[in-house]
C-alpha positions in Angstrom: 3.7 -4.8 15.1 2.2 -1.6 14.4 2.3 1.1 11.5 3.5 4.4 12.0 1.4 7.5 10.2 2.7 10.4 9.3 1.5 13.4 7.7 2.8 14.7 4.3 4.5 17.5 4.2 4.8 19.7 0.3 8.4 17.6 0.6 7.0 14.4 0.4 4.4 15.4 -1.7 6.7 16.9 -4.2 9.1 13.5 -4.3 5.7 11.5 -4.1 4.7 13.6 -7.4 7.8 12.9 -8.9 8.3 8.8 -8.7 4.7 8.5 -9.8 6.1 10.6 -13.0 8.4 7.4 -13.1 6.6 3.9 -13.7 10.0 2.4 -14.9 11.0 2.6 -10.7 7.0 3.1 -8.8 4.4 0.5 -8.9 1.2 1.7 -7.8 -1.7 -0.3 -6.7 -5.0 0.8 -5.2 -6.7 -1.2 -2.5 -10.1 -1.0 -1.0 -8.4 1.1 2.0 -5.1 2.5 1.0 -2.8 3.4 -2.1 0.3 1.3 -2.1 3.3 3.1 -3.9 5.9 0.3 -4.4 9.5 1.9 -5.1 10.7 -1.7 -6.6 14.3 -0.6 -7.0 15.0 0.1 -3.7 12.6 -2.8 -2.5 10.3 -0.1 0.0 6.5 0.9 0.0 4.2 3.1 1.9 0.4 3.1 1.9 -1.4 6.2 1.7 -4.5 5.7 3.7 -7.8 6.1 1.3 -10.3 9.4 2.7 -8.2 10.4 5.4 -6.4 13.4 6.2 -5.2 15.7 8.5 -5.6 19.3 8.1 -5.6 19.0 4.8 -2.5 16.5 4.2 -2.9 12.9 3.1 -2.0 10.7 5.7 0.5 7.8 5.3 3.0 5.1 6.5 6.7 5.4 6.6 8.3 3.6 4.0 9.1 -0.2 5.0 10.8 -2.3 3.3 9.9 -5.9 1.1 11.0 -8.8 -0.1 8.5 -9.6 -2.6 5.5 -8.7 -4.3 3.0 -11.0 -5.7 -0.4 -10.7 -7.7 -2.9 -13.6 -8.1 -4.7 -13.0 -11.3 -7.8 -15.1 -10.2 -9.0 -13.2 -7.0 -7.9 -9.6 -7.2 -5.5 -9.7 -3.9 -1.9 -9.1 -3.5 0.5 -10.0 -1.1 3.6 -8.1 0.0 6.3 -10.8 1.3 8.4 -8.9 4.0 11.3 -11.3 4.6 13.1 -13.8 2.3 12.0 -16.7 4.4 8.3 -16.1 3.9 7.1 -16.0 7.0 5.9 -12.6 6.9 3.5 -11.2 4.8 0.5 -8.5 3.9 -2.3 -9.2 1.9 -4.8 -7.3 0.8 -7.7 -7.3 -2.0 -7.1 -4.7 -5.2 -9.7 -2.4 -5.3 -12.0 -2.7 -8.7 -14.5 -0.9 -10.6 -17.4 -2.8 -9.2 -15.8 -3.6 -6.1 -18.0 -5.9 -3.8 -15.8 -5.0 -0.6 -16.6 -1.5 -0.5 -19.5 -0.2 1.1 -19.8 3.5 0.0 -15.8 3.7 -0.6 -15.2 2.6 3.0 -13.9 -1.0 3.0 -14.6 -3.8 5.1 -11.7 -5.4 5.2 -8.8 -5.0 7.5 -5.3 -4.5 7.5 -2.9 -6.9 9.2 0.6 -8.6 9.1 0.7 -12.3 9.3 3.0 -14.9 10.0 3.1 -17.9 8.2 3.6 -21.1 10.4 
């Protein structure tokens, strides 16, 4: 499956602005590649990709929608459940101070949707 990009216009910047000014409803986690902006009401994210842009605009996914969100306290990762069955899921490590994955702020890890057998 891939991930559409898109650039953001002032629009979405604006509304972006404005749900960050609202924890109660936005979740927002950084990872090694990306900034995840969870809208938890509405059960959708989008990740805005970390040192990229394009003439000047921040570069991001559409938002997509979840089923889940989970953190594991003991190894810094996350994973985004996508269906209700668990069988599809993202995972990805939370960025940190003295993060171990980063190599001059570029990551080494990837980015992919799994199944779960």
């Amino acid at each position: 499956m891939s991930t559409t990009m898109q650039l953001a216009d002032d629009d979405q910047l604006e509304s972006a602005r404005e749900a960050i000014a609202a924890p109660h409803e936005v979740l927002v986690v950084q990872s090694c590649v990306s900034t995840w902006v969870f809208s938890r009401g509405c059960r959708m994210f989008r990740r805005v990709l970390t040192g990229i842009e394009v003439q000047g605009c921040p570069v991001m996914t559409d938002w997509r929608r979840y089923f889940s969100l989970e953190f594991d306290p003991t190894c810094s990762f996350f994973v985004v459940w996508l269906d209700p069955e668990r069988t599809r899921l993202l995972r990805f490590w939370r960025h940190t101070q003295a993060c171990d994955r980063c190599d001059d702020g570029v990551a080494e890890v990837g980015f992919a949707e799994s199944e779960v057998a």
